[in-house]
N, C-alpha and C positions, 0 to 999 in steps of 0.2 A: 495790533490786536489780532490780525487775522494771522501772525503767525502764532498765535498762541492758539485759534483754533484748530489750525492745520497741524499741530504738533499731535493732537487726540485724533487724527484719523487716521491713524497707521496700524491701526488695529483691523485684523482680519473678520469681516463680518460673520457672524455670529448668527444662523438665519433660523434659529428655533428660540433666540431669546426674546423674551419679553418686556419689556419695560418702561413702563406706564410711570409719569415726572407730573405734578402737577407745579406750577410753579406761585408761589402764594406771594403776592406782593405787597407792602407796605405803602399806601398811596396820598398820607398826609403830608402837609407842606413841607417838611422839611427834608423829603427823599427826592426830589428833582434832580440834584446831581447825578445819584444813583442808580433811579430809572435811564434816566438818560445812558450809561453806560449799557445795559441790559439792552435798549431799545438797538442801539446801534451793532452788537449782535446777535441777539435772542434766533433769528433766521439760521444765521452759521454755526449758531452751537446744535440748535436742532436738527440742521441738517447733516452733521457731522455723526448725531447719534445714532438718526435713522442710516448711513453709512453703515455703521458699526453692530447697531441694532435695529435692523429693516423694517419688525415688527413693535417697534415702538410707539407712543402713544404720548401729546401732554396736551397740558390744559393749565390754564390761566385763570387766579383769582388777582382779586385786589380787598383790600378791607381798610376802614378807616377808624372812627371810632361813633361813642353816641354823640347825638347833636348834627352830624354829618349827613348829608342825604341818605347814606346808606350807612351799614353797620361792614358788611362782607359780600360780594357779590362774584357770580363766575362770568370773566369775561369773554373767554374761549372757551366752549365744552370739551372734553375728550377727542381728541383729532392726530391724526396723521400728516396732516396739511400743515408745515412750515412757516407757508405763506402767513396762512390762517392766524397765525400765533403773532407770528411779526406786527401783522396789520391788527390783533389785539394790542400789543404791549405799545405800538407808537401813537393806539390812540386813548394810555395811561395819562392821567392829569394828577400833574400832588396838589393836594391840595388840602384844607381844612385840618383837622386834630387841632384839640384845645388844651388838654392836660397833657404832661408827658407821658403816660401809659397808654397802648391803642386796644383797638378788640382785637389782638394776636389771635387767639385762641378762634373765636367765632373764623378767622381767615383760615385756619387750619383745619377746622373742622367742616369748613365748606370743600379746600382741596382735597380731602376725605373723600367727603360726599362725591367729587366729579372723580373717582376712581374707582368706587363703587362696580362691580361685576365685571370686573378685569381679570386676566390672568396674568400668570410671570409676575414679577416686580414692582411694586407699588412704592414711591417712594414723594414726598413733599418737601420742596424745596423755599424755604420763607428767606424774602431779602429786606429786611428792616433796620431803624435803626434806633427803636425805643422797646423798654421793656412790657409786657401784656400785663393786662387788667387781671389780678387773682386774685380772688374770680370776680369773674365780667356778672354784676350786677344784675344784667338786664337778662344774661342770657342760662347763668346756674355754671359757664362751664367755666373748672378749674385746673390747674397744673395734674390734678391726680384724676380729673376724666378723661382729660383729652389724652394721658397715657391711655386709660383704658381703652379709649376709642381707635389709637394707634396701634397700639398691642392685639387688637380684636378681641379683649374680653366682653367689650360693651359695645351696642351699633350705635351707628351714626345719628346723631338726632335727626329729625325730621327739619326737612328744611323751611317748614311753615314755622318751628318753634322760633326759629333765627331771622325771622324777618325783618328788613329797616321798616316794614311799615306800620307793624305792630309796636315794634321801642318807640319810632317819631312818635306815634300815638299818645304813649306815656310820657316820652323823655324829650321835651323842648330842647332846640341851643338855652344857653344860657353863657354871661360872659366867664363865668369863675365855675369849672368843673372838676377842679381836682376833686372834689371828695365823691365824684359821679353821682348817679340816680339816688333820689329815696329809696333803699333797700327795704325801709319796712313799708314801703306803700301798700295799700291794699291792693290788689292785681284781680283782672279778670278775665277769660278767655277772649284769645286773641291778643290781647293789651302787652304780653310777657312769658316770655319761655320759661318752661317748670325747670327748677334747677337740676342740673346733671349732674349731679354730686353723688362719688359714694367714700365711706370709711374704709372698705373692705382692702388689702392687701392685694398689691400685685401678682407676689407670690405665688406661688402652687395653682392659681389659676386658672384654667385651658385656655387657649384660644378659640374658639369656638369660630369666630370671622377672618377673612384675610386681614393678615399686621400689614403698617404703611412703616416706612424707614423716613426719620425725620431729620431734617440739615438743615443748617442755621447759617446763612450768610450775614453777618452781623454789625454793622459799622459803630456800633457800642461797646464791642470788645467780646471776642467769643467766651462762651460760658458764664457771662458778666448778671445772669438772673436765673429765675426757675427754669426756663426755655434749656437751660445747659440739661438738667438733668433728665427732661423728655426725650432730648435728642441721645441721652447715654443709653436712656432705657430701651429705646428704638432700636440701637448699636448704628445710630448715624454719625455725623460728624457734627461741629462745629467750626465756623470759619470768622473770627476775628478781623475785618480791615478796616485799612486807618486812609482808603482813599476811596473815590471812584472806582478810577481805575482796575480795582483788586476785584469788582463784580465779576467779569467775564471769566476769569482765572479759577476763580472758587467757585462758581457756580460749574464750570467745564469739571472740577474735581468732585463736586460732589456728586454729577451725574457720573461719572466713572466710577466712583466706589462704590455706589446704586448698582452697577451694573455688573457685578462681581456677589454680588448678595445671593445665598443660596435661591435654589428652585428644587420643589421636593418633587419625585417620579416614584409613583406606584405600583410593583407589578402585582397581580393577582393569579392564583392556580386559576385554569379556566375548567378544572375538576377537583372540587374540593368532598370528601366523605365526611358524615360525622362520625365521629371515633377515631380519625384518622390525623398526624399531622401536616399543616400543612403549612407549604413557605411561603412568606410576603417578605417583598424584596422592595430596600430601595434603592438598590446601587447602582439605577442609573437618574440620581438624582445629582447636583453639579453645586458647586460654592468653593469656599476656601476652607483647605484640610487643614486638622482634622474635623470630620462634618460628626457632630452628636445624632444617630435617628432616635426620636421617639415613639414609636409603634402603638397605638390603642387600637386595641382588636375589637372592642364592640362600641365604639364612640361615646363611651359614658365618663367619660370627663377624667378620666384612671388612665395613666400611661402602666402600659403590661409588659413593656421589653425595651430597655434603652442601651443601644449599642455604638461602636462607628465601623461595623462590619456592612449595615447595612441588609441583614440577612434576623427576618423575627418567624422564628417557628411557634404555631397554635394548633390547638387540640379544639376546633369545637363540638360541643357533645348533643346536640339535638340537630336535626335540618333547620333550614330557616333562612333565611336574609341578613347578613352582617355587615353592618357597615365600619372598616376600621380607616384609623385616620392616621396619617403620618406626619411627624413635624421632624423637619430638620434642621439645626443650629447649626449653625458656625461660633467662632472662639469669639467672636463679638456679639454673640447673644442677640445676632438675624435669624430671623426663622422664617420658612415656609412651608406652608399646610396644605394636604392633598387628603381626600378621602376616596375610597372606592369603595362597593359594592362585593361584599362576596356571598356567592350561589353555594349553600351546603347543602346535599342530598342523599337520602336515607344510602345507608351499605347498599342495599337492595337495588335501588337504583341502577349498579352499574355493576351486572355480574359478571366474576371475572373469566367466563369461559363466553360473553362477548365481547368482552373489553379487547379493542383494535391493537395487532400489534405487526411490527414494521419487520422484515423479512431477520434483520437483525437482532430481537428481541423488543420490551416493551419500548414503549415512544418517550423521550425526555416528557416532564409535565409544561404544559404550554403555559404563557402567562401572558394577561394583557397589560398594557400601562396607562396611569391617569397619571397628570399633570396637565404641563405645557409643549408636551407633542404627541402626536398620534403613534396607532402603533403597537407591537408587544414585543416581547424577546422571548427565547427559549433558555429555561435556566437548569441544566444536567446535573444529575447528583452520582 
């Protein structure tokens, strides 16, 4: 196995990328083998990435179902420490699960939650090997929230909604759970999370929050339930295996393909007039071509210029504070969002008999950049 690690380190590091892995575990009885793979080298796959991506980041949950001490739990928080992870994941127990469906979902939306105000690349990697509860009774969340929550149309619920100690409250073991909780019980605060459910369409949506990238290592057969189409709508993968063994392998791929996912770079005029056009730039934003931008010039949920040049020309007509937002896709329907700040200031502002200029004529327009590195570039017309 460790030559299976060592094969993903030949990659030249990479010291502006980001990329934050939360790794979502399945920890009912019957995933002992499986952990077991993972445990023996969860250390060398992390330290291969941090390798590759210095500035990387993961984190550990585990989740079980109702009836269980717990429902979802984070066992590592967000870290750069290796160590740290290893000595989470070897001191994983499988244990309990009563019915064959687990709280998938509630596990996922806790890996969520410990990615929370990260930059770069956010991605949740679940290693299970039964289908999730849709929707998990206790908690409201369904196959079509927790896209939202991945896609970043909708936040993250609060972590007091999903607590084991609110469901114990309500929801005893019991020996015969398939049909889970009383759904129509009467509930009362604290007792049961308000359901996360909406009707509303994917589609035409904004993102309005960082999207997570969702991978399926799956010992029930990839794409074998709903889980398949969260992870298509993410533009993650799924991964099918039929051993142990295959943990180390597929989880090494799907951090790698995590790690090729776009990152959107925003440059700004650092002199913008109103009346005047002006260029917002994202080309020096990175992924797999060809890259889609999206450009919204005043953040109101309206993309105003879609191109793969990279290059969005705007007219704003009053002074003020503009905040526009950028989203870039890649052909697998990854995206990443960046917003900036832009300063417009009356014609008057800046007369042009003192407007600065360089012994050769006027000065290209200066521009800053947001993302995930510092910084600005000069862009010549």
């Amino acid at each position: 196995m460790a030559n299976i690690v060592s094969r993903y380190s030949s990659t030249p590091p990479a010291a502006t990328k980001a990329l934050n892995v939360s790794f979502v575990v399945d920890t009912t009885g019957s995933m002992s083998p499986y952990i077991g793979d993972a445990r023996a080298n969860i250390e060398a796959i992390s330290q291969n990435v941090l390798r590759t991506s210095p500035n990387s980041k993961f984190s550990l949950v585990e989740y079980k179902d109702y009836g269980d001490p717990f429902i979802a739990q984070t066992v590592v928080p967000l870290t750069s420490d290796s160590a740290a992870l290893a000595n989470g994941i070897q001191g994983l127990t499988a244990s309990g699960g009563g019915d064959y469906p687990e709280s998938l979902f509630s596990g996922v939306v806790e890996g969520v939650r410990t990615l929370q105000g990260t930059t770069g690349t956010s991605a949740v990697v679940i290693l299970r090997d039964a289908p999730p509860h849709d929707p998990e009774p206790w908690s409201g969340l369904s196959n079509n929230s927790v896209q939202r929550i991945l896609l970043g149309i909708d936040p993250v619920p609060s972590a007091d909604a999903l607590t084991a100690s609110g469901i114990a409250a309500r929801f005893a073991p019991t020996d015969d759970r398939e049909q889970g909780p009383d759904v129509g019980a009467s509930t009362s605060p604290g007792e049961v999370a308000p359901p996360v459910t909406s009707s509303a369409r994917l589609t035409n949506e904004p993102a309005t929050l960082p999207s997570t990238i969702l991978y399926d290592v799956n010992a029930a057969g990839a794409g074998s339930d709903v889980v398949g189409s969260i992870v298509d709508a993410t533009g993650g993968r799924s991964f099918g295996i039929g051993s142990p063994q295959e943990v180390t392998t597929s989880i090494l791929e799907a951090v790698d393909d995590a790690s090729e996912a776009p990152v959107a770079k925003l440059g700004i005029p650092s002199i913008v007039t109103a009346g005047s056009e002006a260029v917002i730039a994202g080309i020096d934003s990175s992924g797999q071509s060809p890259l889609q931008f999206e450009f919204d010039f005043e953040s109101d949920g309206t993309v105003d210029a879609t191109n793969e040049d990279g290059i969005g020309a705007v007219t704003f007509a009053s002074p003020g504070q503009y905040t526009v937002t950028l989203t870039v896709r890649d052909p697998r329907g990854r995206t990443s969002v960046t917003s900036a700040v832009v300063a417009v200031s009356a014609v008057e502002d800046y007369p042009i008999d003192e407007s600065p200029e360089s012994p050769n004529g006027p000065e290209a327009p200066s521009f800053g950049s947001s993302g995930s590195s510092n910084g600005g570039f000069n862009f010549g017309f």
